[in-house]
C-alpha positions as CSV (number, residue, x, y, z in Angstrom):
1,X,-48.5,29.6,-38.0
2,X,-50.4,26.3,-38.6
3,X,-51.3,25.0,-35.1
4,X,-53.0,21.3,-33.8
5,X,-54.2,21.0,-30.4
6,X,-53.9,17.7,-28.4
7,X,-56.2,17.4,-25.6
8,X,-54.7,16.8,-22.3
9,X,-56.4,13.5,-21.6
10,X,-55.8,11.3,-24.7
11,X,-56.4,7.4,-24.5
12,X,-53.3,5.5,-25.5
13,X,-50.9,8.2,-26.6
14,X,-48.4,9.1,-24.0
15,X,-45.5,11.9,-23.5
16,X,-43.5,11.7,-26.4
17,X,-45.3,9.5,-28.8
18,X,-44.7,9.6,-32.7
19,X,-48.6,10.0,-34.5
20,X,-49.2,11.0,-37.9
21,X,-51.8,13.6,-38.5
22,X,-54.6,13.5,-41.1
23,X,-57.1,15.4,-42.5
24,X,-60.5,14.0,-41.5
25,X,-62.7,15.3,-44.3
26,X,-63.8,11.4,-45.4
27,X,-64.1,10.0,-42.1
28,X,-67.4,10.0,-40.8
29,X,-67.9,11.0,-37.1
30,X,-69.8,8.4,-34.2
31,X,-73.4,8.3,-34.7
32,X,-75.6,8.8,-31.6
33,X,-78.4,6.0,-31.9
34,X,-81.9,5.4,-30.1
35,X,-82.2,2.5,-28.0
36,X,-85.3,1.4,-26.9
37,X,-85.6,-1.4,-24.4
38,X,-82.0,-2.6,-24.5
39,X,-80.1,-1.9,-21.2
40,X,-76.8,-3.6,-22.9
41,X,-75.1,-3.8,-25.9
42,X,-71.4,-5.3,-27.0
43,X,-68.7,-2.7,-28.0
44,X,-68.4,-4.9,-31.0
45,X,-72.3,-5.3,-32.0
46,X,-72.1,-1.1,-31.5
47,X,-68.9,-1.3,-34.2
48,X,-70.7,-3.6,-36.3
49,X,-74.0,-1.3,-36.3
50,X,-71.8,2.1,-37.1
51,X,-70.5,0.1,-39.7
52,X,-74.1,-1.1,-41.5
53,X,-75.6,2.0,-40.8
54,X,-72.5,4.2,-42.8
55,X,-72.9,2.1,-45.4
56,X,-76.5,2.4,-46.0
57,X,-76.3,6.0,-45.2
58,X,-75.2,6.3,-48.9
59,X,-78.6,4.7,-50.2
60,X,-79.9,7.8,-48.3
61,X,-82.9,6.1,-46.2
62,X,-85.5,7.9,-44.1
63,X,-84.4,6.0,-40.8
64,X,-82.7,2.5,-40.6
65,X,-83.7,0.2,-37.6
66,X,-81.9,-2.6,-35.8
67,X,-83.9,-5.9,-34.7
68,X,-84.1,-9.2,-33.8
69,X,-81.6,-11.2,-32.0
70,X,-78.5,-9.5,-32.5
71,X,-79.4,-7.3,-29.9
72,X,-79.9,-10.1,-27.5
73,X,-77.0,-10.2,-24.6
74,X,-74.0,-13.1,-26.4
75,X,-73.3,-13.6,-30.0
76,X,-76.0,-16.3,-30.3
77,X,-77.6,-14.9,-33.8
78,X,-78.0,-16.4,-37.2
79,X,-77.8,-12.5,-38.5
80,X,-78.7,-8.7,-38.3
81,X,-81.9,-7.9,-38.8
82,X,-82.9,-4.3,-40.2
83,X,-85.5,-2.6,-41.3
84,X,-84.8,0.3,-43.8
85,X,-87.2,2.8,-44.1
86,X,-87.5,5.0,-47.4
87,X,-89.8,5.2,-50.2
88,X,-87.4,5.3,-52.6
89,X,-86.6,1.6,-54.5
90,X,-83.1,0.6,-53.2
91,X,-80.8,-2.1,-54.2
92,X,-80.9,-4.3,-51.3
93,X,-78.9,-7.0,-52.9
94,X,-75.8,-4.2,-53.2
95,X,-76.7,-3.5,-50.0
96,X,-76.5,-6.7,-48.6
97,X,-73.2,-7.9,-50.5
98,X,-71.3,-4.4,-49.6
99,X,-72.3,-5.2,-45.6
100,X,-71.7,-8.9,-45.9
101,X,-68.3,-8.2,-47.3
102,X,-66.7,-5.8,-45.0
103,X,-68.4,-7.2,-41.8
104,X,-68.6,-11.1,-42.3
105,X,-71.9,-11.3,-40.9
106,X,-74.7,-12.6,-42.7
107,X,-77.8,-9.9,-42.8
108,X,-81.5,-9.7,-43.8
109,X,-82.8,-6.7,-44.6
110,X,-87.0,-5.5,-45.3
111,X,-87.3,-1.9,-46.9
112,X,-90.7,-0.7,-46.4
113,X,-92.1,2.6,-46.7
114,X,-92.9,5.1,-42.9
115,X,-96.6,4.9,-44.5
116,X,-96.5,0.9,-43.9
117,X,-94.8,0.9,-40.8
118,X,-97.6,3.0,-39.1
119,X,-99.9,0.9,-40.1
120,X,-98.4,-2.5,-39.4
121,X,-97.6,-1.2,-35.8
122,X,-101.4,-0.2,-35.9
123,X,-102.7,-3.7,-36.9
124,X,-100.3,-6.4,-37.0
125,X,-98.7,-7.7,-33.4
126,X,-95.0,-8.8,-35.3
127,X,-94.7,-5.1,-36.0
128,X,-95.6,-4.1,-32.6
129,X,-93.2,-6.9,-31.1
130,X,-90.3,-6.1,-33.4
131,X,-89.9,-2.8,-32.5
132,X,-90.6,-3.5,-28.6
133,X,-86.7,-3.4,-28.6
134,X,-84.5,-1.7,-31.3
135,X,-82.0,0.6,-32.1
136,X,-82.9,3.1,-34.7
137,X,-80.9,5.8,-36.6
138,X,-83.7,8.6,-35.8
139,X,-85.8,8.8,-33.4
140,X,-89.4,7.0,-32.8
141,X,-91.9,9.0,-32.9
142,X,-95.5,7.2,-33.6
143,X,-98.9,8.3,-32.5
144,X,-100.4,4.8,-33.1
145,X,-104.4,4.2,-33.1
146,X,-105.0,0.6,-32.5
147,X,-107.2,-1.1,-34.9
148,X,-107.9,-5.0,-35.1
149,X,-107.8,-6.4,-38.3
150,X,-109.1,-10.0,-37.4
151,X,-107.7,-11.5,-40.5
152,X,-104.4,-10.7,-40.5
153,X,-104.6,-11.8,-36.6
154,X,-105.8,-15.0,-38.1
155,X,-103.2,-15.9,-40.7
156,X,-100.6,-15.2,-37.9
157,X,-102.1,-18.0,-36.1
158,X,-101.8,-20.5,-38.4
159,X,-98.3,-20.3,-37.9
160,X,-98.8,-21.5,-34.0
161,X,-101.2,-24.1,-35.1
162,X,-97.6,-26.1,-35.8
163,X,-97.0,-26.6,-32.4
164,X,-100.2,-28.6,-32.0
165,X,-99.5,-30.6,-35.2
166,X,-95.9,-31.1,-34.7
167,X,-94.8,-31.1,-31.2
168,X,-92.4,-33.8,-31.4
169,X,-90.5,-32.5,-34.1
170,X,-89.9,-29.0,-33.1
171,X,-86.8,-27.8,-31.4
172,X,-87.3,-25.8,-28.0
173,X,-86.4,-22.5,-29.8
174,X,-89.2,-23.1,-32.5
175,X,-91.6,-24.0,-29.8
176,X,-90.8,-21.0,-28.1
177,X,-91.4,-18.5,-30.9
178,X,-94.7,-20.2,-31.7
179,X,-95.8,-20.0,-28.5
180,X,-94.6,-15.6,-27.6
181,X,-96.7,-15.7,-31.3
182,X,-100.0,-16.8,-29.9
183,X,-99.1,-14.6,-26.6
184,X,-99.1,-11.5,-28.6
185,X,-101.7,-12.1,-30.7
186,X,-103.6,-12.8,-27.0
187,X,-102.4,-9.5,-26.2
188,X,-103.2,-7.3,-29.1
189,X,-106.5,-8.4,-28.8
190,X,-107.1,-7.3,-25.5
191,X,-105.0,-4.0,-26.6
192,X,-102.2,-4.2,-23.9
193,X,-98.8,-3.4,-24.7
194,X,-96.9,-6.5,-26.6
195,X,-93.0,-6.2,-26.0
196,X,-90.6,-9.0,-25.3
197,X,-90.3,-8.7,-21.4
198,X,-93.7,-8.6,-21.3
199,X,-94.4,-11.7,-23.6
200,X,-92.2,-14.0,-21.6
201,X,-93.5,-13.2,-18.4
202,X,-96.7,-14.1,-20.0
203,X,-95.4,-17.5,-20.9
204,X,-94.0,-18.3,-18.1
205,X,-97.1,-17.4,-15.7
206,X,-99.6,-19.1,-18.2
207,X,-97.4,-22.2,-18.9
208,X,-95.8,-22.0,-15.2
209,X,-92.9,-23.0,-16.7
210,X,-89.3,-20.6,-17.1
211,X,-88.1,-19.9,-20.5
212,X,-84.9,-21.2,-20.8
213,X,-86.6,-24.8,-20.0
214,X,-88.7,-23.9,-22.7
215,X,-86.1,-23.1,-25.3
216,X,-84.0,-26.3,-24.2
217,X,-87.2,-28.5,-25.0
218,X,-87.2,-29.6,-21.4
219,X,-91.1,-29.5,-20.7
220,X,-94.0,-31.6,-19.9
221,X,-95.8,-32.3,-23.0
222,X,-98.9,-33.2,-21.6
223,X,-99.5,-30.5,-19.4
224,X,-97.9,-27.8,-22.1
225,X,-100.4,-28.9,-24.9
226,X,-103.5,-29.0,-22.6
227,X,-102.9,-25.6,-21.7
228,X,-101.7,-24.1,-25.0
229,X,-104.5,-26.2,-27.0
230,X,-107.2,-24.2,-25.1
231,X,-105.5,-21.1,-25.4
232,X,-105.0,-21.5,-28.6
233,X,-109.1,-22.4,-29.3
234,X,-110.3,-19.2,-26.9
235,X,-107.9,-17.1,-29.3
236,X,-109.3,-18.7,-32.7
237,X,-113.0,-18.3,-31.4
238,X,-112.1,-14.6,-30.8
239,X,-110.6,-13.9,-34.0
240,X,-113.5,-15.6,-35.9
241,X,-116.7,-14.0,-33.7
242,X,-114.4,-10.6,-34.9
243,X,-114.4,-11.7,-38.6
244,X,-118.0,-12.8,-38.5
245,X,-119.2,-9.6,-36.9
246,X,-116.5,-7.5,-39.5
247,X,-118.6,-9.0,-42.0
248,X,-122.1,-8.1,-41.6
């Protein structure tokens, strides 16, 4: 005789409730995911990563990595960020539309191979930040050797050269992520470990200044530039005494 067993303890189905039993062959069970450096997540963000992840399952990746803001506490976020790892080409614009459809949110997605992600995080400071705090499919395992490439430490400065030129017309927000840029370029260069915690606390003991206040544009511009100018010309002199000396 065909028998189903109904467990005891069984969230919202009481004594004599009418259910309909299905086969579950094509539903997919709950994924167990790898957080690193997130103490808390939304029930709804976790929904909204089982669903991306399922549907890029399909494209049959090596790993797929959440990042970026959507893994901030609040629904404050433009869009998911992931990283897809495979060296395989795969339609990211299919990708994208089938996600975008079913979830409503809007996404960005980089596919890069595991071969350039061990060597980003060995070189390049964004890599190193953007997976200080992730969720990831598989586990991350990476024996990384550091190794300073002055000029890709340099063209990432350029970008916080803005600030200088164009104080008055940045938002607090923009300010701030030009700033945590110099900070971790500061820090990959004197090889300590570059994660977001970490950053901030940097910023607000070099700036003396909190970060909220920072991102709400409430700061005194005078002091502000005067230290980030000469933090910003130590770093520069650095880089190019390492370029000069790569050189000969």
């Amino acid at each position: 005789m065909d028998q189903i067993y109904i467990p005891k303890n069984r969230t919202g189905l009481n004594i004599g409730t009418y259910v309909t039993i299905k086969p579950i062959q094509n539903i997919k069970p709950q994924k167990k995911f790898y957080y690193y450096n997130i103490d808390y997540l939304e029930p709804l963000k976790i929904k909204t990563i089982q669903e991306i992840t399922n549907i890029i399952d399909d494209y049959d990746p090596q790993n797929i990595i959440i990042v970026g803001s959507f893994l901030e506490k609040g629904f404050n976020f433009n869009d998911v960020d992931i990283l897809i790892i495979s060296d395989k080409n795969i339609n990211l614009k299919q990708i994208i539309f089938k996600i975008e459809s079913q979830t409503g949110i809007k996404i960005h997605i980089i596919q890069i191979s595991n071969k350039t992600l061990i060597k980003g995080l060995s070189t390049d400071p964004l890599y190193s930040l953007m997976l200080s705090k992730c969720i990831s499919q598989k586990r991350l395992i990476y024996k990384i050797k550091h190794k300073i490439n002055y000029k890709i430490l340099d063209l990432h400065l350029i970008k916080s050269k803005n600030l200088l030129n164009n104080f008055d017309i940045l938002n607090g927000n923009e300010k701030y992520y030009l700033t945590r840029n110099l900070i971790s370029i500061t820090h990959f260069l004197n090889k300590n470990k570059i994660t977001k915690r970490r950053l901030d606390e940097e910023i607000e003991k070099t700036f003396s200044l909190k970060i909220k206040d920072l991102k709400q544009n409430m700061i005194n511009k005078e002091k502000f530039l005067k230290i980030y100018k000469k933090l910003y010309e130590n770093t520069f002199n650095q880089i190019m005494k390492g370029i000069k000396n790569g050189s000969k």
